[in-house]
N, C-alpha and C positions, 0 to 999 in steps of 0.2 A: 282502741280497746273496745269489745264488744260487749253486751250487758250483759251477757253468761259469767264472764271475767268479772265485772265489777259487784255481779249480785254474789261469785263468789270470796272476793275480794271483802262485803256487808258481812259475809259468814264467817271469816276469819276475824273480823273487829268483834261480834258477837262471841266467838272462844275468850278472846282476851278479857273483855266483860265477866266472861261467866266466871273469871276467877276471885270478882269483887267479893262478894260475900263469903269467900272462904278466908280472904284477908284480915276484912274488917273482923271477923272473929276471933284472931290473935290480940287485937289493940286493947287495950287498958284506957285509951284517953273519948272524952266527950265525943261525941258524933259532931260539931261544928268545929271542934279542931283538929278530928281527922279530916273534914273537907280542907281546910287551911292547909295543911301539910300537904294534902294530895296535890289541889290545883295549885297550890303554890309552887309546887316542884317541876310539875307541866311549865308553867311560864317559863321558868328557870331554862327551860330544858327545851323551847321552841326561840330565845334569844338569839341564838345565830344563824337559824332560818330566816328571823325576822329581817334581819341584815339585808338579806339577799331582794327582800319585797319593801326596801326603805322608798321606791319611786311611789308605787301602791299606796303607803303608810301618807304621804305627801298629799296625794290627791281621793284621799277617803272621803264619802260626805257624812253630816253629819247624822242623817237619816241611818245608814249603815252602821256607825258607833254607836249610837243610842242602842238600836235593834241588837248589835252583837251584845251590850251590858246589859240589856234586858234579858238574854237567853243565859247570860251566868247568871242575873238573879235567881232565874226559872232554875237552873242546875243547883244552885247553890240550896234552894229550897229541897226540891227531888235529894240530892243527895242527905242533906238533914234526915228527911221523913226517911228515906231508907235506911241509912246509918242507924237510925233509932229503932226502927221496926222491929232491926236485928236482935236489937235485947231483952225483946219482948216475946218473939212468933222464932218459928224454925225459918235456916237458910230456903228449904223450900218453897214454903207457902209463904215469904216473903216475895220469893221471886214469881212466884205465878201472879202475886197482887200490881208488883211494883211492874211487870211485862201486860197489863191488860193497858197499858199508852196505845196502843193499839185501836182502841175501841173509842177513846177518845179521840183520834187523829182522824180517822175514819168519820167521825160526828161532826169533828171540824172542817173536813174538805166537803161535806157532804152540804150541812147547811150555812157556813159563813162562804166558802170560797165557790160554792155550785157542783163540783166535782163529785160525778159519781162514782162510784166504787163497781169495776163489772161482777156480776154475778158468782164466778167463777174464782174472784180473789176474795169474793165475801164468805164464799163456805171454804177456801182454804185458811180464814183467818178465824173462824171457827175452828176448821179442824186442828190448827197446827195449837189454838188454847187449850180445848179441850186435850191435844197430845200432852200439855206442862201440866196441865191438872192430875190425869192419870200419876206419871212419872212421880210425881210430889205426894200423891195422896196419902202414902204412908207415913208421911213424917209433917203431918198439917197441924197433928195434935201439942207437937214440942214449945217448948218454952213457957215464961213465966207469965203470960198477960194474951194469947193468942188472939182475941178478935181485937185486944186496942192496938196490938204490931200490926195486923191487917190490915187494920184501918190507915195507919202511918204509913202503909206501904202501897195503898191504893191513893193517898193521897202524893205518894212520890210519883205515881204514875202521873197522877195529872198534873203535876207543875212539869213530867218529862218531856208529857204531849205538848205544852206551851213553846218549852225548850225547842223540840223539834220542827213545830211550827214556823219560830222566829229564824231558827237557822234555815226554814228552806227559802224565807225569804233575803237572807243576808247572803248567801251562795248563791246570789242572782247577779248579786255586784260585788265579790273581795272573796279573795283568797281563802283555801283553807286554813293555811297558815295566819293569815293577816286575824280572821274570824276568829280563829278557835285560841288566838293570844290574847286579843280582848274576853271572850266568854272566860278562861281559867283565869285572867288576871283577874277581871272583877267579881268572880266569883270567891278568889282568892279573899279580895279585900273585903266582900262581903262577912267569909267566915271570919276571918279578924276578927274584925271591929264588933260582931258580932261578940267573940268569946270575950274582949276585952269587956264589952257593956253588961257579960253578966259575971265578970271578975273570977274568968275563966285563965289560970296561971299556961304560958303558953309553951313553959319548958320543965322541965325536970320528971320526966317521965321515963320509965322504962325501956331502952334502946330496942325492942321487937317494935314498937310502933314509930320509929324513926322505918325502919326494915318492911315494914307494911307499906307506910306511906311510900314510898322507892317501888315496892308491888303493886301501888294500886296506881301512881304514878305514871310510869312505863308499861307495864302491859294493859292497864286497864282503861285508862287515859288516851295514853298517846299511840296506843295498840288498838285503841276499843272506841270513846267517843270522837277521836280525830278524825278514825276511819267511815266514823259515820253523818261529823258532815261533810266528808270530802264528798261521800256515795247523793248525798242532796240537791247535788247538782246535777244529776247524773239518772235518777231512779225516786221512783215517790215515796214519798215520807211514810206513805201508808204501807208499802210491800217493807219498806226499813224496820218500821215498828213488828210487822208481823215477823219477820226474821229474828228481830229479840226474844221472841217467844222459844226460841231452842235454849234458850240462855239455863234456865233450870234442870 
């Protein structure tokens, strides 16, 4: 497979994505227990792949499982901060906050890992922000608290830059499959225990957000972040990030 193929292959995980925020706007339940409900259902729902990678599963180190639970904390945080933004700021200018991981990823290959950025990828990660600013700008004013969602939403970016970070280092050694069961599962168990510690009841809710969780699940999930850290292995973190920028 050639990278033409897999950078269009990032563009199709990015649709999937872009239908998070129209989801999450039907739900009625906390932001840390729609994360529960979503990655929980991912795990549920990559169990008999895992099957097939149980040789894998056997000879993981422990370096690799630490890293993967580390990058669902990073997710499990990101998605909070986003979750939350949403009730605050418009679906728009959440997403143009929660999409500048970009500029973060960019700072982190530049001065921890050495990695420069060529010229030519630096002003099209420019231009392609500057394209989600335009597209949004009409609708930056909406909602009930707009610069504290923003803030929550620029804070999702950077726990997502962490995210992205840790998995380009764990797709160096394990599966996507193997990876991305550990990131939903502990991120899973994050939001739990989570909703339990602030006496957050974890059922009796409105069946639309059983129906969200199922959308944001499958198409956003396992349509949207699985596909991007399959692409980690494959394609730099930083062209990954700027491709989320269509997401708005």
């Amino acid at each position: 497979m050639n990278q033409t193929v897999k950078k269009w292959i990032v563009l199709g995980g990015v649709l999937g994505t872009s239908f998070s925020s129209v989801f999450v706007k039907f739900t009625t339940v906390p932001p840390t227990l729609l994360v529960f409900y979503r990655t929980a259902l991912s795990s549920i729902f990559l169990l008999p792949l895992l099957w097939l990678h149980r040789e894998e599963l056997h000879g993981i180190s422990l370096r690799a499982l630490l890293l993967s639970v580390l990058s669902g904390l990073s997710l499990f945080a990101h998605f909070t901060f986003y979750f939350a933004s949403l009730s605050y700021t418009s679906v728009s200018a959440s997403g143009i906050f929660v999409n500048m991981e970009v500029f973060f990823v960019a700072a982190a290959l530049f001065f921890l890992l050495g990695q420069r950025i060529p010229r030519r990828a630096f002003w099209g990660i420019l231009l392609a922000f500057f394209g989600s600013v335009i597209i949004a700008i009409g609708d930056t004013t909406n909602g009930t608290n707009p610069f504290f969602g923003n803030i929550l939403a620029l804070l999702g970016a950077f726990t997502m830059s962490i995210y992205t970070l840790l998995g380009m280092q764990c797709r160096k050694e394990i599966s996507t499959t193997v990876y991305t069961f550990f990131v939903y599962l502990s991120c899973a168990v994050s939001a739990g225990l989570f909703s339990l510690a602030t006496d957050t009841p974890l059922w009796g809710y409105p069946p639309v957000n059983l129906w969200a969780a199922f959308g944001l699940a499958i198409c956003c999930t396992m349509l949207g972040h699985s596909i991007f850290s399959w692409s980690l292995k494959y394609l730099s973190p930083a062209y990954i990030s700027t491709a989320k920028l269509s997401e708005p």
